[in-house]
C-alpha positions in Angstrom: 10.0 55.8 -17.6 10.9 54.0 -21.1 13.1 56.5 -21.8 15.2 56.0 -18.3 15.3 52.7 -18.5 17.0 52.2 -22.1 19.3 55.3 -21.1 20.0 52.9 -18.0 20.5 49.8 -20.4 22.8 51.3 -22.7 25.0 52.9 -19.7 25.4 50.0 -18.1 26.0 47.3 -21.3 29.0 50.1 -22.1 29.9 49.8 -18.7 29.9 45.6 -19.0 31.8 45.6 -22.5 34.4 48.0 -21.7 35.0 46.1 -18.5 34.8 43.1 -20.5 37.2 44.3 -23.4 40.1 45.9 -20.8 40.0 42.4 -19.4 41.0 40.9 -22.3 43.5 43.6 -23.0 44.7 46.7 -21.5 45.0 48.3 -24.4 41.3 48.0 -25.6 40.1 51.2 -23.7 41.8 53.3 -26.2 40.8 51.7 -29.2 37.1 51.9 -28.5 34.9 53.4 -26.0 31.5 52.1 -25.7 30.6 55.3 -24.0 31.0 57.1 -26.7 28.6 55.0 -28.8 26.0 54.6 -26.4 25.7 58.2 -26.1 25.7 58.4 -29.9 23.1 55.9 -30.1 21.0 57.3 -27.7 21.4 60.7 -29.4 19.9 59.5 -32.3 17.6 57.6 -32.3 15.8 59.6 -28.6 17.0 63.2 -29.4 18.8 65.6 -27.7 17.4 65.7 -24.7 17.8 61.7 -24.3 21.5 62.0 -25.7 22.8 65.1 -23.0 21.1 63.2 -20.3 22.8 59.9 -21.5 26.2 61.7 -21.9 26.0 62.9 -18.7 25.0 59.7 -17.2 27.8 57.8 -19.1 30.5 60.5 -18.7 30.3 60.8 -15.1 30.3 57.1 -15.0 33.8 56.6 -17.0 35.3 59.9 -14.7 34.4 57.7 -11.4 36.2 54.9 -13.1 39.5 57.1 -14.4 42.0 58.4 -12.9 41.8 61.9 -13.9 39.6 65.1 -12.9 36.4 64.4 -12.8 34.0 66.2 -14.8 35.8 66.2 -17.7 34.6 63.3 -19.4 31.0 64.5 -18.5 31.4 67.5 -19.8 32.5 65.7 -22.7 30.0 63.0 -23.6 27.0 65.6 -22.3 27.9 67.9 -25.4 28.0 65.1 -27.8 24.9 63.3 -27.2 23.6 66.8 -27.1 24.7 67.3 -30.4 24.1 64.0 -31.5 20.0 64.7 -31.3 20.3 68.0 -32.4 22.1 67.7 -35.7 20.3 64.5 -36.8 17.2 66.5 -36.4 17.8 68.8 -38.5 19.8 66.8 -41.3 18.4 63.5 -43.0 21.3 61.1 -41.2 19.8 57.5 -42.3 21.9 56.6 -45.4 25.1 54.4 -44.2 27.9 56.7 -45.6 26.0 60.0 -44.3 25.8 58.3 -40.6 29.0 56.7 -40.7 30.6 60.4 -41.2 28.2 61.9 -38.5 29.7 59.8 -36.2 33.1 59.9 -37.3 32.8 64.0 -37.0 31.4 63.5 -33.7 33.3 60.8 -32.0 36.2 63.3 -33.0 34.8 66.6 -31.9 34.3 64.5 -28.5 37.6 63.7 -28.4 38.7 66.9 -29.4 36.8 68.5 -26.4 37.9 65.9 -23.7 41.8 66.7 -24.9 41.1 70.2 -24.8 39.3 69.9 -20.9 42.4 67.9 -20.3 44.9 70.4 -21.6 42.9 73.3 -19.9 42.7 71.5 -16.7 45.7 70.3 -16.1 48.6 72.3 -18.3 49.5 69.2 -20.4 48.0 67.3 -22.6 46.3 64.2 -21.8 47.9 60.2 -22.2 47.7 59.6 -25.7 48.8 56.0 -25.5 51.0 56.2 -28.3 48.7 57.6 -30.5 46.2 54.8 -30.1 43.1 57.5 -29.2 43.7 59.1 -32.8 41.9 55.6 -34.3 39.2 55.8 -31.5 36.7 57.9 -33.4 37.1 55.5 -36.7 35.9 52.6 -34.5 33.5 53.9 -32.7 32.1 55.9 -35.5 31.5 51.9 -37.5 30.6 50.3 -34.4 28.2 53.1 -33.7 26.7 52.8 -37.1 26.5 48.9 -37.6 24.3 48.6 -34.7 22.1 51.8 -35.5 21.3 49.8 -38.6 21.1 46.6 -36.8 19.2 48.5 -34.6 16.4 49.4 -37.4 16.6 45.8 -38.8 15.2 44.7 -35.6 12.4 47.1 -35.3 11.0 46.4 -39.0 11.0 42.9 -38.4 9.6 43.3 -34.8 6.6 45.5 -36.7 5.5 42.5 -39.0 
């Protein structure tokens, strides 16, 4: 039940921030996507099952808030956190510039596979907002990371 409810908690603050941040400008959406981080986050730190369920949760979330095909996103964000759990599992993720390039490989590989639905669905490639999305992984990837390790601050000062 733990479990549900922080996968809950994190889809909905990504939810409130990136509602928050397109309010302040349009523009926002494209430069970061909590969605994206949660999903890594969730990956992580409660494995893969945790992180496919997340992505799933998250992805079909952002599709019923986008104007495109919906599934695509899902599909998306289900194989990342997927992946997310899986490969931290098996590789020792914890030091800052090891994390920070797990996340940067896998913010882009979601990417990658959400342009390549796109293309595959609909014949042409996706809006690329002037080549705004090609930064996205970068800042989601330090965001991502800054509060993983905020993250474990938290819990070893929470365990004194």
């Amino acid at each position: 039940m733990r479990r549900v409810l922080e996968i809950g908690a994190g889809i909905l603050a990504a939810f409130l921030l990136l509602t928050l941040l397109v309010r302040i400008h349009p523009l926002a959406g494209e430069i970061f996507n909590p969605f994206v981080v949660a999903v890594l986050l969730i990956g992580l730190l409660r494995g893969e099952a945790a992180g496919a369920v997340a992505g799933a949760v998250a992805g079909l979330v952002a599709d019923t808030f986008s104007l495109g095909l919906f599934g695509i996103a899902g599909i998306a964000l289900t194989t990342t956190g997927f992946l997310a759990g899986f490969i931290s599992r098996k590789i020792n993720v914890l030091a800052v510039t090891r994390l920070l390039v797990f996340f940067v490989l896998l913010a882009a590989a979601e990417l990658a596979l959400w342009a390549g639905l796109t293309v595959l669905v609909f014949g042409r490639p996706g809006p690329w907002s002037g080549g705004l999305l090609l930064v996205q992984p970068a800042v989601n990837a330090v965001v991502a990371a800054s509060v993983e390790k905020l993250i474990r601050k938290v819990k070893i000062r929470h365990e004194r």
